[in-house]
RORO-97192 format. One line per field, with one value per residue: residue number from 1; residue in one letter; x, y, z of N, C-alpha, C in turn. Coordinates in steps of 0.2 Angstrom, whole numbers, plus 2048, in hexadecimal, padded with zeros to 3 digits. Each point is the difference from the previous one (the first is absolute). Layout:
<recs>
pos [NUM,...]
code [a,...]
n_c1 [X,...]
n_c2 [Y,...]
n_c3 [Z,...]
ca_c1 [X,...]
ca_c2 [Y,...]
ca_c3 [Z,...]
c_c1 [X,...]
c_c2 [Y,...]
c_c3 [Z,...]
</recs>
This chain:
<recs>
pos [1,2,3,4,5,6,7,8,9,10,11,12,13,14,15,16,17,18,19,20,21,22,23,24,25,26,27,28,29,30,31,32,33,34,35,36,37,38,39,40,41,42,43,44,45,46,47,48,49,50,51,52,53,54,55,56,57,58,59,60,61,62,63,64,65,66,67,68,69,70,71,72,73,74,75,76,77,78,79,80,81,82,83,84,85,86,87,88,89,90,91,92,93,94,95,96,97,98,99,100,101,102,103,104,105,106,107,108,109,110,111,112,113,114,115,116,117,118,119,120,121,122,123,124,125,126,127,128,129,130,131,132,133,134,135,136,137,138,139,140,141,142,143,144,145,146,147,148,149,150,151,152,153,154,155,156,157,158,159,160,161,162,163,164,165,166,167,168,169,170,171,172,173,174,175,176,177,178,179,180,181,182,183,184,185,186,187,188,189,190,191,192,193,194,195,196,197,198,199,200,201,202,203,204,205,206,207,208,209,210,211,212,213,214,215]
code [x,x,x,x,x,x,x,x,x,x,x,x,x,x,x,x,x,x,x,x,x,x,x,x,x,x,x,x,x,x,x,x,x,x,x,x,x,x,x,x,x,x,x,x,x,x,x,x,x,x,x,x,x,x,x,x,x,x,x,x,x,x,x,x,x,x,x,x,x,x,x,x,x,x,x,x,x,x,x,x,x,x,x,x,x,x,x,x,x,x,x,x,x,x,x,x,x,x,x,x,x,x,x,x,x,x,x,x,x,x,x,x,x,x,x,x,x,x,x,x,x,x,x,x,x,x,x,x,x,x,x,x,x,x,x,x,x,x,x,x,x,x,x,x,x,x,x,x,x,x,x,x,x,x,x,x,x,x,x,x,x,x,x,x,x,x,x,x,x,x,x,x,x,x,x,x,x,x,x,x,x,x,x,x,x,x,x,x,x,x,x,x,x,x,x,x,x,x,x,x,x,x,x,x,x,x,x,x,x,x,x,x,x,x,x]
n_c1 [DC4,7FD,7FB,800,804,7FF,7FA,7FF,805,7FD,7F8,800,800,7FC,7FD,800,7FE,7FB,7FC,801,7FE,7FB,7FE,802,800,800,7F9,7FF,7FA,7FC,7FD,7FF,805,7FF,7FE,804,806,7FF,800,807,7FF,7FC,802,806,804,7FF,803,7FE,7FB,7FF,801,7FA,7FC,802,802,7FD,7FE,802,7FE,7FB,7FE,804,7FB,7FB,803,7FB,802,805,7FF,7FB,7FD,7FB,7FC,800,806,7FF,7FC,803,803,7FF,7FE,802,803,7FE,801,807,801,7FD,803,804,7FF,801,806,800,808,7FE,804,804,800,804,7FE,7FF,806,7FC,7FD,802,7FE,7FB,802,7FD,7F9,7FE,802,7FE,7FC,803,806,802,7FF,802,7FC,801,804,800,800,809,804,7FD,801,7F6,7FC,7FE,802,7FB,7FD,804,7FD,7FD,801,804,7FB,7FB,801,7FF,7F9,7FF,802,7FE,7FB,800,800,7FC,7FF,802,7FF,805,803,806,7FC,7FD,803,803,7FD,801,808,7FE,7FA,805,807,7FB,7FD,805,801,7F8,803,7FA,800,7FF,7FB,800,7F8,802,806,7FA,7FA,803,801,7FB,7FE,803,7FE,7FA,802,802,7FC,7FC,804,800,7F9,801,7FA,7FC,7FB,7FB,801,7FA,802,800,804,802,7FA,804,806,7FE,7FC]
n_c2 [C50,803,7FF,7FF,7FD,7FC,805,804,7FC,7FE,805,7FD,7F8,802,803,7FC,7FD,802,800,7FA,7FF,805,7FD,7FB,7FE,7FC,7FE,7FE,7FD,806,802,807,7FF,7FC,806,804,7FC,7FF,809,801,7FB,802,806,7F9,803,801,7F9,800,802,7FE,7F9,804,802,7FB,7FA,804,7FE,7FA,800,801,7FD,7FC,801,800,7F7,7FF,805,7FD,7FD,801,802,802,7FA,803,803,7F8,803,806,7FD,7FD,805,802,7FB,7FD,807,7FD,7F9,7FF,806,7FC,7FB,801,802,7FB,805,7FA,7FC,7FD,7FD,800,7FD,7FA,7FF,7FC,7FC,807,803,7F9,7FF,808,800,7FA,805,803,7FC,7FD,7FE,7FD,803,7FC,7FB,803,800,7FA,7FE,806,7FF,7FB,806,7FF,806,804,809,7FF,7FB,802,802,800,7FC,805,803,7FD,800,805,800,7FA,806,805,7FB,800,805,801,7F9,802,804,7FE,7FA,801,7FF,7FE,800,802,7FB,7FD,802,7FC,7FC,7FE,802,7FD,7FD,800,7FF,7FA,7FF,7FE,7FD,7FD,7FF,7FE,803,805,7FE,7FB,802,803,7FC,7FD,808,804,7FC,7FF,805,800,7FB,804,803,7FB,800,807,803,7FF,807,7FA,804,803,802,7FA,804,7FB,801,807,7FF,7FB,802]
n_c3 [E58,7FC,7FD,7F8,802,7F7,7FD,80A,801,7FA,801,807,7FB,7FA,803,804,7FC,7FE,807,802,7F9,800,804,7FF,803,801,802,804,7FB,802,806,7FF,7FC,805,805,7FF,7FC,804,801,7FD,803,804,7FE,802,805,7F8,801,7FB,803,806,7FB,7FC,803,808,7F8,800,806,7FF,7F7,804,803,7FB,7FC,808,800,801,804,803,804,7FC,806,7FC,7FE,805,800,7FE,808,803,7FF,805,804,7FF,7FF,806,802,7FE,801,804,802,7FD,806,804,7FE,7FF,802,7FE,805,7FD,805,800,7FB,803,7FE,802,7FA,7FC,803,801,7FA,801,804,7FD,7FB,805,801,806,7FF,808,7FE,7FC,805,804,7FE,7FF,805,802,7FD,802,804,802,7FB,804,7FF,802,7FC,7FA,802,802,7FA,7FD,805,801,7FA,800,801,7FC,7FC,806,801,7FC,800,806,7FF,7FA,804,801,803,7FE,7FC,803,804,7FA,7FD,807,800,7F7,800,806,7FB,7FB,806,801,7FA,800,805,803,7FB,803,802,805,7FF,7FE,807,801,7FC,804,809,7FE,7FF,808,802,7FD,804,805,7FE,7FF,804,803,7FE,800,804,7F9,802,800,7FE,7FC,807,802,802,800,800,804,802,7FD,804]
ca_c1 [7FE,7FA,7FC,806,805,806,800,802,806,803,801,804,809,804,801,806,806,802,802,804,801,804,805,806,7FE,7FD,7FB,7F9,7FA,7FC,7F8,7FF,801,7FC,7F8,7FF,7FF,7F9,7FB,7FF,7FF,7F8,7FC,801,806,805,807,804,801,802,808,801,800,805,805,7FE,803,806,805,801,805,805,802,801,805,7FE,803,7FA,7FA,7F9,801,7FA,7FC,7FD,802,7FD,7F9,7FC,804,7FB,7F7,803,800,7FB,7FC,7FF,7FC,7FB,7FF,800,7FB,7FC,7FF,7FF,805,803,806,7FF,808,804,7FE,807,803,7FF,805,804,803,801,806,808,801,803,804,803,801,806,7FE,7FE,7F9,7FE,7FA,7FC,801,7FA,7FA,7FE,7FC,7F9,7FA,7FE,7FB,7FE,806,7FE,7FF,805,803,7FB,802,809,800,801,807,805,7FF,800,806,802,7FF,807,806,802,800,809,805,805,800,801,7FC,7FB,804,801,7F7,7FA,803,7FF,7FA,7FE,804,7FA,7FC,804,803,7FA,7FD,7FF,7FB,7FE,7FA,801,7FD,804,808,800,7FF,805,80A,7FD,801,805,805,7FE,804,807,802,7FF,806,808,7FF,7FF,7F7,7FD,7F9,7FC,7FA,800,801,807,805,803,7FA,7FD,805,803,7FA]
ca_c2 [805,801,7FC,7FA,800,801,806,805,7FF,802,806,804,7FD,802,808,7FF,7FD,806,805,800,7FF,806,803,7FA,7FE,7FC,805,7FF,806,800,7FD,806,7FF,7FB,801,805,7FC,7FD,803,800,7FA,800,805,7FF,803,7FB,7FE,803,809,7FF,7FD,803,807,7FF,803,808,803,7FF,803,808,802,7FF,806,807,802,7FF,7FE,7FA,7FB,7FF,7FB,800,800,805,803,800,801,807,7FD,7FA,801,807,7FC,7FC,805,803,7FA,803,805,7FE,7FE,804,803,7FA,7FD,7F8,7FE,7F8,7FD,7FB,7F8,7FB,7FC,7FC,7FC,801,802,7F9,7FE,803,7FD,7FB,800,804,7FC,7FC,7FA,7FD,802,800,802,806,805,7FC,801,807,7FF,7FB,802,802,802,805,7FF,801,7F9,7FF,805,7FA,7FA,803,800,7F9,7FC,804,7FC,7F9,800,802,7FC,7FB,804,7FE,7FC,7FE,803,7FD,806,806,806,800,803,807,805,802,804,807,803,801,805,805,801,805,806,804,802,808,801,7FA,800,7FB,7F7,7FE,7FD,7F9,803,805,7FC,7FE,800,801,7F9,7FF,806,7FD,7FB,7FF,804,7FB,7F8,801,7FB,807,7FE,7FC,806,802,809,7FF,804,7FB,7FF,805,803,7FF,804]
ca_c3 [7FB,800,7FB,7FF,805,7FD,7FD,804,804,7F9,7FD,804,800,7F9,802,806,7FD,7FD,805,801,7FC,7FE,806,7FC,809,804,803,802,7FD,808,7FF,7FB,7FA,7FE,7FD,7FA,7FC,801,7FC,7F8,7FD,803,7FC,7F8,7FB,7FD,802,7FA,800,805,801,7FA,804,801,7FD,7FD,804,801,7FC,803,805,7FC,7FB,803,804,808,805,804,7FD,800,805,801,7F9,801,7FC,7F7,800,7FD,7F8,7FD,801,7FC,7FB,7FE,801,7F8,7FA,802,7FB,7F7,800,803,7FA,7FC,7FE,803,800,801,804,7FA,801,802,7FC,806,7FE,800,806,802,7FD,804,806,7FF,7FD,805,805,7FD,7FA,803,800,7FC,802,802,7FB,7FD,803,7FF,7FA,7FE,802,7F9,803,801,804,809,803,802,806,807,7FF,801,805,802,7FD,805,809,7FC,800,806,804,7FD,801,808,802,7FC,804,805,809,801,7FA,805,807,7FD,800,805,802,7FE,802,805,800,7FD,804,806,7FD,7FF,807,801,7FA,7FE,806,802,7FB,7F7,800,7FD,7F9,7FF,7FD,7FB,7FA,7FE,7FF,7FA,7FD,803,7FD,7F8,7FC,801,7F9,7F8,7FF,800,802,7FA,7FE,7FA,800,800,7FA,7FC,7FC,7FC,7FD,7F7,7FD]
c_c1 [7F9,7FE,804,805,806,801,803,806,805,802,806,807,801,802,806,807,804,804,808,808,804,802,807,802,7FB,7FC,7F9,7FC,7FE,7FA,7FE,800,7FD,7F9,800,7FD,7F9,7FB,7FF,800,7F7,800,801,804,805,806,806,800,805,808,806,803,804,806,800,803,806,805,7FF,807,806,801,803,806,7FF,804,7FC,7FC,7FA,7FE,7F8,7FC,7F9,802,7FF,7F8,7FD,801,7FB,7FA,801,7FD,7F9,7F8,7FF,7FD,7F8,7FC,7FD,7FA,7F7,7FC,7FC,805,801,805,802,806,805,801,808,800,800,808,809,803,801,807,805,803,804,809,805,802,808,800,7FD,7F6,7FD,7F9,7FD,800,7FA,7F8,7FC,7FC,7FD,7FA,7FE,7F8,7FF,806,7FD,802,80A,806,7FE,807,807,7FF,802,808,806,802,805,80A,804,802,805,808,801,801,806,805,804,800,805,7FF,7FA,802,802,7FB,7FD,805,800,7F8,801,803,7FA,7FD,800,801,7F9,7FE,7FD,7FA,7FB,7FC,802,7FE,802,803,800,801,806,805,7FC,802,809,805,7FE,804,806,800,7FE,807,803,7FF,7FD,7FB,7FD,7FA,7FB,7FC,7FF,803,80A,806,802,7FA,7FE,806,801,7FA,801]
c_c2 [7FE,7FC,7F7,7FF,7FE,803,804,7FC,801,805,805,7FF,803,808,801,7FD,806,807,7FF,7FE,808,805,7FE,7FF,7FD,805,7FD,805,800,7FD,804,7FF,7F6,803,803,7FA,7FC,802,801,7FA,7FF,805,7FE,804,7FC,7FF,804,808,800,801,808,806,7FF,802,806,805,7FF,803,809,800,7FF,806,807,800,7FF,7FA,7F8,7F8,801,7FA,7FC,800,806,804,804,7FE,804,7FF,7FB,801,807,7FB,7FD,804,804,7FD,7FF,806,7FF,7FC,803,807,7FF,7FD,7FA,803,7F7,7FF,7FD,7FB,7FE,7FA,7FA,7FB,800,802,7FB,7FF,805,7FC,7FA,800,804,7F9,7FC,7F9,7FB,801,7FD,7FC,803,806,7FC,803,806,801,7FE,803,805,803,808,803,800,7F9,7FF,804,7FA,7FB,802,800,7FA,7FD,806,7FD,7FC,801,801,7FC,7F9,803,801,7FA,7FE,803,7FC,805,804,806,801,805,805,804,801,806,808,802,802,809,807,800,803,809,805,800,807,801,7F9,7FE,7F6,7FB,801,7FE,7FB,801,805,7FB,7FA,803,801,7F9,7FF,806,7FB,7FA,802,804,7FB,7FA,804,7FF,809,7FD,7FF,805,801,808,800,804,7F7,7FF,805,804,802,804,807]
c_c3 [7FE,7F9,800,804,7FD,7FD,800,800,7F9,800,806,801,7FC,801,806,7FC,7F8,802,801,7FC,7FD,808,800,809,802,807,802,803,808,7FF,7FF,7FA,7FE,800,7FA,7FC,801,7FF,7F9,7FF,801,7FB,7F6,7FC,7FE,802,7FB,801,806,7FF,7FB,804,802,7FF,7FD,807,803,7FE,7FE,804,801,7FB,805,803,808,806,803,7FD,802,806,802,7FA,802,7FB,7FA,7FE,7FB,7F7,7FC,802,7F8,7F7,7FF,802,7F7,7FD,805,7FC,7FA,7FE,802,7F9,7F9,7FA,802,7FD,802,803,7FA,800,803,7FB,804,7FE,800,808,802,7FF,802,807,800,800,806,805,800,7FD,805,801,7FA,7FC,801,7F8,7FB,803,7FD,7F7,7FE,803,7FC,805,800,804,808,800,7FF,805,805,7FE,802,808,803,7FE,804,808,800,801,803,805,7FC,800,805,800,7FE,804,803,808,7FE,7FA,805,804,7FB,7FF,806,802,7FC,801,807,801,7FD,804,805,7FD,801,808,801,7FA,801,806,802,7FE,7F7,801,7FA,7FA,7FD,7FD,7F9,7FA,7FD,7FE,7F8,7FA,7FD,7FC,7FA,7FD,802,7FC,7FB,7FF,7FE,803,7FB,7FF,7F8,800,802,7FE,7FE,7FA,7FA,7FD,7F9,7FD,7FE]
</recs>
């Protein structure tokens, strides 16, 4: 992705992980929907309007009763180009409009408090961070990598061998959608799916549903 690299991965785990969050299924985003995100992330469209809409369209479609799952963050384009074409407008107008501040600190402390008791470092770290919310987005990133990569390595061989048979069973299920050089990046993200629901790990983000819930 494009610009900062932990900026854009934040902003594209926090939107994928939402995604999948109100689809209530497990789902890997295409390379379609990794550009989309890329673009509202290049043009600046707030993380918060993004994750907002979302649930705004989701829970249409619950009200309407709609058949099916939503299979594509394409979907929920015309929704979020709709939204931020209105705050644009506002602007543009000379109605400012101000993004809403982020409770940096406080969300800190949701985050922290979502993580498990074995984590409990890391729940330190998470709160001891301090700064601007970009610079502390950059820092959650890193400590996410950081966790990830500790949480594979605690795996015993056979929790290992369940995860490479559950990332390998999603991988398959995407044949056909997936162009031969994503395979890698594909079974990557799917396994980090897979272990964050098997240890209980939310993702380090300020946009987090574990960060932003209580709001």
């Amino acid at each position: 992705m494009s610009g900062d690299n932990h900026e854009s991965q934040s902003y594209f785990r926090a939107i994928e992980e939402s995604f999948i969050r109100l689809r209530g299924s497990p789902l890997l985003l295409s390379p379609e929907d990794w550009r989309q995100a890329d673009e509202w992330c290049r043009r600046g469209v707030p993380l918060e309007l993004v994750l907002a809409t979302l649930e705004q369209v989701f829970g249409r479609r619950v009200e309407r009763g709609a058949a099916g799952k939503i299979q594509s963050l394409r979907y929920c384009a015309p929704a979020v180009e709709t939204a931020w074409q209105e705050i644009e407008a506002l602007t543009a107008g000379g109605r400012r409009r101000d993004a809403p501040a982020v409770d940096v600190a406080a969300r800190l402390t949701a985050l922290a408090a979502s993580l498990p008791p074995e984590r409990a470092e890391l729940a330190r770290a998470v709160r001891g961070l301090v700064g601007p919310t970009s610079d502390v987005e950059r820092q959650l990133a890193a400590l996410d990598e950081e966790m990830m990569a500790a949480a594979l390595g605690e795996l015993t061989g056979d929790e290992r061998r369940v995860l490479e048979r559950r990332t390998a069973a999603a991988l398959a299920a995407l044949s056909g959608r997936i162009e031969a050089g994503e395979l890698a990046e594909a079974r990557d993200r799917l396994q980090r799916q897979a272990l964050r629901r098997a240890r209980g790990l939310p993702v380090l983000s300020l946009f987090s549903p574990e960060a932003t819930d209580g709001e």
